[in-house]
N, CA, C and O atoms as CSV, one atom per row, in Angstrom:
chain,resi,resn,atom,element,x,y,z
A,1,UNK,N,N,56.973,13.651,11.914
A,1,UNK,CA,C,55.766,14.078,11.239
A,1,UNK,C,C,55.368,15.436,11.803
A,1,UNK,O,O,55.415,15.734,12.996
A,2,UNK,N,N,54.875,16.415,10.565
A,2,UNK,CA,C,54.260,17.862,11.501
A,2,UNK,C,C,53.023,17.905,11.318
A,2,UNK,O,O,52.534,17.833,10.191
A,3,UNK,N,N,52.325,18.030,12.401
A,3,UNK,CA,C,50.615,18.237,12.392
A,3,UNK,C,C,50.584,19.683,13.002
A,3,UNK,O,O,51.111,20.098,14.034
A,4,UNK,N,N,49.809,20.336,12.061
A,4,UNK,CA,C,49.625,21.734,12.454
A,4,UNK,C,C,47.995,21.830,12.286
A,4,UNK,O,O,47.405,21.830,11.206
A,5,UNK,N,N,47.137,21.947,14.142
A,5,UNK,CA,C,46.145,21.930,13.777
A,5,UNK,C,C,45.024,22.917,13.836
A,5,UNK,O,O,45.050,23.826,14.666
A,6,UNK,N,N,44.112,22.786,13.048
A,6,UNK,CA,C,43.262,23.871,12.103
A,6,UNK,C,C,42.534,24.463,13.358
A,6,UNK,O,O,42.495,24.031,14.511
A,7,UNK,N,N,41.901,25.709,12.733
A,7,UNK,CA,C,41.567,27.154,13.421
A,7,UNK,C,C,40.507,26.319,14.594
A,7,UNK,O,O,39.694,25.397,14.522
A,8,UNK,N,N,41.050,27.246,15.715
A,8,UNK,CA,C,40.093,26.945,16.988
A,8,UNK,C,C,40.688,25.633,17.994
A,8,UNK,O,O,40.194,25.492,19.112
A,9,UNK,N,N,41.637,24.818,17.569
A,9,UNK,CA,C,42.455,23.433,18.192
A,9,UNK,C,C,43.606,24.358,18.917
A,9,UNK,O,O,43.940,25.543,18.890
A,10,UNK,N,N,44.026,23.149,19.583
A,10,UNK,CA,C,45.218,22.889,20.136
A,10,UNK,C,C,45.893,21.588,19.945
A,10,UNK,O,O,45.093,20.660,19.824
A,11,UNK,N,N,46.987,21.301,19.892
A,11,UNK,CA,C,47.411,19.973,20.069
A,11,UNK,C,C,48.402,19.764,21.232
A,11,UNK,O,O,49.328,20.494,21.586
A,12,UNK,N,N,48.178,19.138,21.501
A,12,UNK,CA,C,48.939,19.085,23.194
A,12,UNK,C,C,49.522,17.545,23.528
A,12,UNK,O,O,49.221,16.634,22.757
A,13,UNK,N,N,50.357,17.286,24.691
A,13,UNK,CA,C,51.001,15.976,24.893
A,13,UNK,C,C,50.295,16.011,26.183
A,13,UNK,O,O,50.398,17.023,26.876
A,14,UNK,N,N,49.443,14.806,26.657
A,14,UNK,CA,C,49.296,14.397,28.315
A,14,UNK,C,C,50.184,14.099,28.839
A,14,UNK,O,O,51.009,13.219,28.593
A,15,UNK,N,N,50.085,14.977,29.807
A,15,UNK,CA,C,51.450,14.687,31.401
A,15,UNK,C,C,51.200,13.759,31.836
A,15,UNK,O,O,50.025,13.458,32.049
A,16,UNK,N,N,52.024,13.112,32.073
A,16,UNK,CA,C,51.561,12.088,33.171
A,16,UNK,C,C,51.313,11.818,34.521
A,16,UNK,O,O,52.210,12.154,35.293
A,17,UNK,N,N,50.223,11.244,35.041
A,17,UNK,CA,C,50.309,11.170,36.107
A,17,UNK,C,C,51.170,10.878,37.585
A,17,UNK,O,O,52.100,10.072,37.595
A,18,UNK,N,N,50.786,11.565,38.721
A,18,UNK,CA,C,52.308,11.049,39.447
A,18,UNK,C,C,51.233,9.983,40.138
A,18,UNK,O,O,50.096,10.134,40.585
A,19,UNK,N,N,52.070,8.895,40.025
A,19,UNK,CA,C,51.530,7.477,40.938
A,19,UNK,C,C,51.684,7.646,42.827
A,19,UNK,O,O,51.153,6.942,43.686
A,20,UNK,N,N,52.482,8.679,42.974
A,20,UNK,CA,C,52.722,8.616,44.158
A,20,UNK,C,C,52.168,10.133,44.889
A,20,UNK,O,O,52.369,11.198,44.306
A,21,UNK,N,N,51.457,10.069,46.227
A,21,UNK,CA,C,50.526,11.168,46.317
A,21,UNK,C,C,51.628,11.775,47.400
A,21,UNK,O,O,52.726,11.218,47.398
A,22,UNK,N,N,51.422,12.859,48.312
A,22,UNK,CA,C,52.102,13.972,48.416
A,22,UNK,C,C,52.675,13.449,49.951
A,22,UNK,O,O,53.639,13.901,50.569
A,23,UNK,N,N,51.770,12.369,50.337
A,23,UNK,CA,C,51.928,11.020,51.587
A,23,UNK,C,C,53.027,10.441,51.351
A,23,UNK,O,O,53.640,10.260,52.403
A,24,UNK,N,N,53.577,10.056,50.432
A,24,UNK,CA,C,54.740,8.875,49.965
A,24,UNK,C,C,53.433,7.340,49.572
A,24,UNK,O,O,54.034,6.266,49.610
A,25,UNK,N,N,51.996,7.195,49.263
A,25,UNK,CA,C,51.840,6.239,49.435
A,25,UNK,C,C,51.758,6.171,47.644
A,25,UNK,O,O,51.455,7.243,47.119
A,26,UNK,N,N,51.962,5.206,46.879
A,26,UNK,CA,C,51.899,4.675,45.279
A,26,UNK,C,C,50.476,4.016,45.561
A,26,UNK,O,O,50.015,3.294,46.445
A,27,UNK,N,N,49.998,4.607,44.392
A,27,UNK,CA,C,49.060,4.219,43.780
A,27,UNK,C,C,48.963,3.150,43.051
A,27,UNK,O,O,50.028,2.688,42.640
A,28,UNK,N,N,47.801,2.511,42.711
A,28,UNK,CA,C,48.111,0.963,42.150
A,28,UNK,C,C,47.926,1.294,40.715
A,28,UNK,O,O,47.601,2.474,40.579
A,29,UNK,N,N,48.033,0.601,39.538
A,29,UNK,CA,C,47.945,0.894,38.059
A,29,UNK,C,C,46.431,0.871,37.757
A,29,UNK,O,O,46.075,1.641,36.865
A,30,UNK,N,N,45.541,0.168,38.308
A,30,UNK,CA,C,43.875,0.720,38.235
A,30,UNK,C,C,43.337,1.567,38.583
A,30,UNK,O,O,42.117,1.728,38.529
A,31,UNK,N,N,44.494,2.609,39.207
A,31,UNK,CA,C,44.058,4.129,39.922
A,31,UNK,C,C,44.000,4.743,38.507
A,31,UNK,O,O,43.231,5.570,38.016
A,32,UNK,N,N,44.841,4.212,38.114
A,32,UNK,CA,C,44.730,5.346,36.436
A,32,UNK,C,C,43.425,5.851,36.135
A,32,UNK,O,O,42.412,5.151,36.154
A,33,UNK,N,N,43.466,7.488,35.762
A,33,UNK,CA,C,42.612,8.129,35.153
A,33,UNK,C,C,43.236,8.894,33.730
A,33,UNK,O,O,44.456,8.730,33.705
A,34,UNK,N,N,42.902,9.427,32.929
A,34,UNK,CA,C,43.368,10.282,31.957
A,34,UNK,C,C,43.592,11.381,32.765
A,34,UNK,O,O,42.770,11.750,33.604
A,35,UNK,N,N,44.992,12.105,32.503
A,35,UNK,CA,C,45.309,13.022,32.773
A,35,UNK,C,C,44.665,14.527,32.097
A,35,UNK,O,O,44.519,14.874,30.926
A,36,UNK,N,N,44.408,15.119,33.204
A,36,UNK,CA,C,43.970,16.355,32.595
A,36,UNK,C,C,44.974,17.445,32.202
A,36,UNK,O,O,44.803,18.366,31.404
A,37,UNK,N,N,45.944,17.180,32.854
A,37,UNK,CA,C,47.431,18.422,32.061
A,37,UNK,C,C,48.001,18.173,31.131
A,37,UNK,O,O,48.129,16.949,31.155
A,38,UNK,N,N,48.438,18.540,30.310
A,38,UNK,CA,C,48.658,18.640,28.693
A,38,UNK,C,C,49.829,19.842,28.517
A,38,UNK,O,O,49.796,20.956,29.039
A,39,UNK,N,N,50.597,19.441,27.866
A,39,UNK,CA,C,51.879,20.096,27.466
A,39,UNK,C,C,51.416,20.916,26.090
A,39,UNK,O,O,51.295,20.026,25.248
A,40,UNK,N,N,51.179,21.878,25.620
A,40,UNK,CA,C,50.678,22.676,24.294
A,40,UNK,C,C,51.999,22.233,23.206
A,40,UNK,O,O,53.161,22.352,23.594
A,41,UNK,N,N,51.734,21.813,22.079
A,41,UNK,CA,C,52.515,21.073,21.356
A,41,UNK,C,C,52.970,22.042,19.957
A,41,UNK,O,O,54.093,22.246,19.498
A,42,UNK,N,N,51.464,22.595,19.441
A,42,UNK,CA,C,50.910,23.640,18.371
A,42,UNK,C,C,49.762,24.286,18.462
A,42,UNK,O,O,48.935,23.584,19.044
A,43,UNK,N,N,49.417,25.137,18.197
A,43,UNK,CA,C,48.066,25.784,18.207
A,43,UNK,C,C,47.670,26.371,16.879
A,43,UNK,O,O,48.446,27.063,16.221
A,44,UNK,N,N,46.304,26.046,16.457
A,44,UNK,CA,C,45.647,26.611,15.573
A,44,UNK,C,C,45.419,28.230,15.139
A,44,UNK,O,O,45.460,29.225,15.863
A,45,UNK,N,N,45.268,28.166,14.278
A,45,UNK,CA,C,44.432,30.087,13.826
A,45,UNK,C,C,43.789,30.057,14.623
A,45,UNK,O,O,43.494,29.054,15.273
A,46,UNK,N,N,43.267,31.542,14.836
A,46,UNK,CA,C,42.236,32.291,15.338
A,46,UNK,C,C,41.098,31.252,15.069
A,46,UNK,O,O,41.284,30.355,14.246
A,47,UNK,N,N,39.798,31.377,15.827
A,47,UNK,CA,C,38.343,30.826,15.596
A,47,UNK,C,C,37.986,31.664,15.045
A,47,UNK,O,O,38.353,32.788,15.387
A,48,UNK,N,N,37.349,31.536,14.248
A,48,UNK,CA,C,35.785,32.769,13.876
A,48,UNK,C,C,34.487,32.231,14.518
A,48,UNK,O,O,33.887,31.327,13.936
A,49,UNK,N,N,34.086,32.657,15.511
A,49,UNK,CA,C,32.833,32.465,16.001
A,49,UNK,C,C,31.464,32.530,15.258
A,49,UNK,O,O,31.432,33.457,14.450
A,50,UNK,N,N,30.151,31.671,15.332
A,50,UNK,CA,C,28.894,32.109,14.670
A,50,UNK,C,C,28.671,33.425,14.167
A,50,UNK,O,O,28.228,33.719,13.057
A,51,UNK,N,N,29.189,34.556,15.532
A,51,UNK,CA,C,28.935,35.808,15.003
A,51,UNK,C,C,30.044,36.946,14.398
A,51,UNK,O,O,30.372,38.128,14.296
A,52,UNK,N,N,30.268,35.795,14.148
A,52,UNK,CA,C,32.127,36.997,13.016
A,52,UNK,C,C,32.929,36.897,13.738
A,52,UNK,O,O,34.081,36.639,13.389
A,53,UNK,N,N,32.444,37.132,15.415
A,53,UNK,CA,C,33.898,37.682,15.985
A,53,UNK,C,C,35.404,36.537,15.739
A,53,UNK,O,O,35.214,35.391,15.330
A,54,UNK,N,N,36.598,36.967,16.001
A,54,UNK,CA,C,37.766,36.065,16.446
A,54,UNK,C,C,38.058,35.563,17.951
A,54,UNK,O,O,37.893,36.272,18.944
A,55,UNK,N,N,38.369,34.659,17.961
A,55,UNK,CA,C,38.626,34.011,19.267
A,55,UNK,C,C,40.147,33.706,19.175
A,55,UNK,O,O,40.581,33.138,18.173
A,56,UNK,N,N,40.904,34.038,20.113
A,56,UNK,CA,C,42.211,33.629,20.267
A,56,UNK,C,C,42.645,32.398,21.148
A,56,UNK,O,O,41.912,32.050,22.073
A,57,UNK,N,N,43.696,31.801,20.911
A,57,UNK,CA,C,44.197,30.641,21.547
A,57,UNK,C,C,43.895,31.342,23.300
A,57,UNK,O,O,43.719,32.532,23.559
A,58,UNK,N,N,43.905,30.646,23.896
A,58,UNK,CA,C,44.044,30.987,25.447
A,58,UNK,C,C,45.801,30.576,25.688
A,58,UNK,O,O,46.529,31.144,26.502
A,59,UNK,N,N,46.153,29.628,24.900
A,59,UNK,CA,C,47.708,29.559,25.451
A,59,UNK,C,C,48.451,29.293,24.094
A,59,UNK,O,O,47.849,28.974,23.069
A,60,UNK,N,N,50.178,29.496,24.196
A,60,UNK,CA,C,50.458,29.542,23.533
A,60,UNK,C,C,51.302,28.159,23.530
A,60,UNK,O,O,51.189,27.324,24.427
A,61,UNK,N,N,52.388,27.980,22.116
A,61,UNK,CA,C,53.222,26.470,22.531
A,61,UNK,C,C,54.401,26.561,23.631
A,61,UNK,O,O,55.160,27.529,23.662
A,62,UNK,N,N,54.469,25.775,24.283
A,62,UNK,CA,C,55.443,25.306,25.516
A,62,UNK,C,C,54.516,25.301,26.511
A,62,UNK,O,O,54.617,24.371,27.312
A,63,UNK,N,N,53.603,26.122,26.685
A,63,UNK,CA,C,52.752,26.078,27.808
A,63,UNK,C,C,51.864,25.003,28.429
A,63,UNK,O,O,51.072,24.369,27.732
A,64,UNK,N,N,52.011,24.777,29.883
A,64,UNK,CA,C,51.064,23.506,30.144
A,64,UNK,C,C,50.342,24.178,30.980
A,64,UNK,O,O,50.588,25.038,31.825
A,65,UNK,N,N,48.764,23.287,30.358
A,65,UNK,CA,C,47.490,23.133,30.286
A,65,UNK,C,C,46.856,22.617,31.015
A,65,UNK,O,O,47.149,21.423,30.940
A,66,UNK,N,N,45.613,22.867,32.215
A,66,UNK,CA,C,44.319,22.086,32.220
A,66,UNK,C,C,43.230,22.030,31.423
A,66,UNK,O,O,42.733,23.077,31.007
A,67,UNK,N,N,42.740,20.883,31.121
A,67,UNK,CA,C,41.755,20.985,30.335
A,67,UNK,C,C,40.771,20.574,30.928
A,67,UNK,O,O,40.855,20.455,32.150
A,68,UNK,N,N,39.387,20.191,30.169
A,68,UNK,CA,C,38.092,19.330,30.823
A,68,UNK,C,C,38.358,18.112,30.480
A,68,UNK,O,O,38.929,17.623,29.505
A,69,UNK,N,N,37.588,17.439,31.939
A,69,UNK,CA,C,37.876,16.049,31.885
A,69,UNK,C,C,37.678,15.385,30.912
A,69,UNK,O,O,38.449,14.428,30.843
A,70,UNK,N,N,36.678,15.497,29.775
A,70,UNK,CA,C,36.291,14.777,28.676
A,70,UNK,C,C,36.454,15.542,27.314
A,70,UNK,O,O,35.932,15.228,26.244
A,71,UNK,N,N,37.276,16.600,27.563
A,71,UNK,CA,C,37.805,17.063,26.406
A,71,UNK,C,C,39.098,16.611,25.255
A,71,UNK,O,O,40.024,15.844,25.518
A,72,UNK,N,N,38.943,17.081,24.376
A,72,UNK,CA,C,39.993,16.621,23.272
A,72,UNK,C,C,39.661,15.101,22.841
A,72,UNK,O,O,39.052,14.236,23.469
A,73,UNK,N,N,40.443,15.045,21.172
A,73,UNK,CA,C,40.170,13.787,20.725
A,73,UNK,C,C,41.773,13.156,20.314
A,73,UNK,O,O,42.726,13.754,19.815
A,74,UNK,N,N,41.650,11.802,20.714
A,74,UNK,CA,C,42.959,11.282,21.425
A,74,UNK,C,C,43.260,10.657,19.594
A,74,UNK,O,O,42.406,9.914,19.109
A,75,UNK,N,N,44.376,11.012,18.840
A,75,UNK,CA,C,45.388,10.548,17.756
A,75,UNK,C,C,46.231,9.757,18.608
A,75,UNK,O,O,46.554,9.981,19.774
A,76,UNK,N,N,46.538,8.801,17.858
A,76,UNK,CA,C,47.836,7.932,17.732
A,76,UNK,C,C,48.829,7.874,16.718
A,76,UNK,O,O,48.504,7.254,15.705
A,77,UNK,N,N,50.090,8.433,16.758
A,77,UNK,CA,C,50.939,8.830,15.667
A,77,UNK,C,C,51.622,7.532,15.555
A,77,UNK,O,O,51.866,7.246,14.382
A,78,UNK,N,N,51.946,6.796,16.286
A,78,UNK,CA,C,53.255,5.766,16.270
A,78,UNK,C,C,52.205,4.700,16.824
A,78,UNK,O,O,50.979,4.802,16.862
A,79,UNK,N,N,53.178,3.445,17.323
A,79,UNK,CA,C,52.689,2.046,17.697
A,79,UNK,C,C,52.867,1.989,19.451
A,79,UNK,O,O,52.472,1.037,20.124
A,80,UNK,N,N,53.346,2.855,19.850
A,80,UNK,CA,C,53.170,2.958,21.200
A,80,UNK,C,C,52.401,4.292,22.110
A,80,UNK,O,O,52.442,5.454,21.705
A,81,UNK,N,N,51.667,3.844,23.481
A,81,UNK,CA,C,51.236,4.892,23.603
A,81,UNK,C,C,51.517,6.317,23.961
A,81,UNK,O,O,50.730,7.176,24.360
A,82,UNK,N,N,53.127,6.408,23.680
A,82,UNK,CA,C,53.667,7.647,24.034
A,82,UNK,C,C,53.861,8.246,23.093
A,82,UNK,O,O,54.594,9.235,23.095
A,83,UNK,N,N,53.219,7.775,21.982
A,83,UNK,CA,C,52.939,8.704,21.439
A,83,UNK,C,C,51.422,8.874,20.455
A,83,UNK,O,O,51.068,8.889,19.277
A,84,UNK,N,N,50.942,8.967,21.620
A,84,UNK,CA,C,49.818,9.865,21.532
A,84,UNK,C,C,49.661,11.372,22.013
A,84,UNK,O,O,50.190,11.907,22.987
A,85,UNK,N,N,48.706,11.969,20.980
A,85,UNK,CA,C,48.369,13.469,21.144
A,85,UNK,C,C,46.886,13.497,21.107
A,85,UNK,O,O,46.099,12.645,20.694
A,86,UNK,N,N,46.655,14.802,21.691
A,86,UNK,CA,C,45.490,15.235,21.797
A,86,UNK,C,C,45.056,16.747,20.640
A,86,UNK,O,O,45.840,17.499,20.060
A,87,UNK,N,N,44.055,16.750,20.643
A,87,UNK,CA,C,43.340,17.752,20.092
A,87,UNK,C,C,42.676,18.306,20.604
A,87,UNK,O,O,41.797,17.530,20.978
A,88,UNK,N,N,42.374,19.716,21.070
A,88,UNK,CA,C,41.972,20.263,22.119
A,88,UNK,C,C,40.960,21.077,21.587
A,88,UNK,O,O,41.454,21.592,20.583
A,89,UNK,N,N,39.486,21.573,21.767
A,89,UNK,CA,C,39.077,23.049,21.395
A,89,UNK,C,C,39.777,24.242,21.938
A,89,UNK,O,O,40.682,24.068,22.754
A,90,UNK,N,N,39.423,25.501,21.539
A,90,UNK,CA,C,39.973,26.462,22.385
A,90,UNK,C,C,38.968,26.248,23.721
A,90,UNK,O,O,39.565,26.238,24.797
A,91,UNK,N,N,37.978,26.131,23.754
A,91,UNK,CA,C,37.094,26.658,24.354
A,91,UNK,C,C,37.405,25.645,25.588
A,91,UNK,O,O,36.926,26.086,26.632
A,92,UNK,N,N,38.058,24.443,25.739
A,92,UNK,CA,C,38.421,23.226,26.357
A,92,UNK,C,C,39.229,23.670,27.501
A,92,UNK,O,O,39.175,23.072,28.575
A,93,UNK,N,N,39.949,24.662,27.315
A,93,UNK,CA,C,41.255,24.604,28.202
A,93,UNK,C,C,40.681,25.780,29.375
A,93,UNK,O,O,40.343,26.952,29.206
A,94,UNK,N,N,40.716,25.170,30.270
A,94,UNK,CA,C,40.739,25.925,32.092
A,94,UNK,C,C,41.522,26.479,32.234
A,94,UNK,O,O,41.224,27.491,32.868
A,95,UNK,N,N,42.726,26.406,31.934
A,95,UNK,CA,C,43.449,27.107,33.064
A,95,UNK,C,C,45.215,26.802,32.600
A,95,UNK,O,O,45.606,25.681,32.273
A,96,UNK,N,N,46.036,27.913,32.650
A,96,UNK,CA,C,47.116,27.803,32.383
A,96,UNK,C,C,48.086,27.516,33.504
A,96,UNK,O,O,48.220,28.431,34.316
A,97,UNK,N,N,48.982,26.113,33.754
A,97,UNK,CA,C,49.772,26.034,35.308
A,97,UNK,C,C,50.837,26.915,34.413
A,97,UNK,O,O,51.306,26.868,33.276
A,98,UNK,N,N,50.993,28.097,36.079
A,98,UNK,CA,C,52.331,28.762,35.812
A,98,UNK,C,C,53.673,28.309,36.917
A,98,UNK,O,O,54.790,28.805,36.768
C-alpha cells in the first residue's frame, strides 16, 4: 500500500527500543515506553503557515528522527503491530540522529 502524507506530515516507522541498557542489564517488558525515534518513511508538501509563509520538512526520507513524546498519530496498516506507522507534524520533530 502507498500512503503519501498531506502538506505539513511526516510518516515515519518507530525504532525500537533496546531492552538492554549500556550495563548489560535487560529490561523487563513493563519497562516499555513508546519510542521516540522514528525512521522517516515519506514526507509531505511544504506547510503554508496562518501567515502565507512556507514551512519545509525538517528531514527528509531515510532519515531517523526524534520526535515529542506525545507526538504523531499512530495508523495500523496490517493485523500486526509491526506494522504500524506514525504521522508526524513538521513542527513535532527535535532533532535529526546523524
Amino acid at each position: 500500500m502507498k500512503v503519501q502524507p498531506v502538506a505539513g506530515y511526516i510518516l515515519v516507522e518507530p525504532v525500537a527500543v533496546q531492552k538492554k541498557t549500556a550495563a548489560g542489564i535487560y529490561l523487563p517488558d513493563s519497562h516499555d515506553e513508546k519510542p521516540q525515534q522514528a525512521k522517516v518513511v515519506a514526507v509531505g508538501p511544504d506547510e503554508t503557515t496562518d501567515s502565507g509563509a512556507k514551512r519545509q520538512a525538517p528531514c527528509k526520507v531515510g532519515d531517523t528522527i526524534i520526535y515529542k513524546k506525545w507526538g504523531g498519530n499512530e495508523v495500523k496498516l496490517g493485523l500486526t503491530d509491526k506494522d504500524e506507522i506514525l504521522f508526524i507534524e513538521f513542527k513535532d520533530v527535535l532533532a535529526i540522529v546523524k
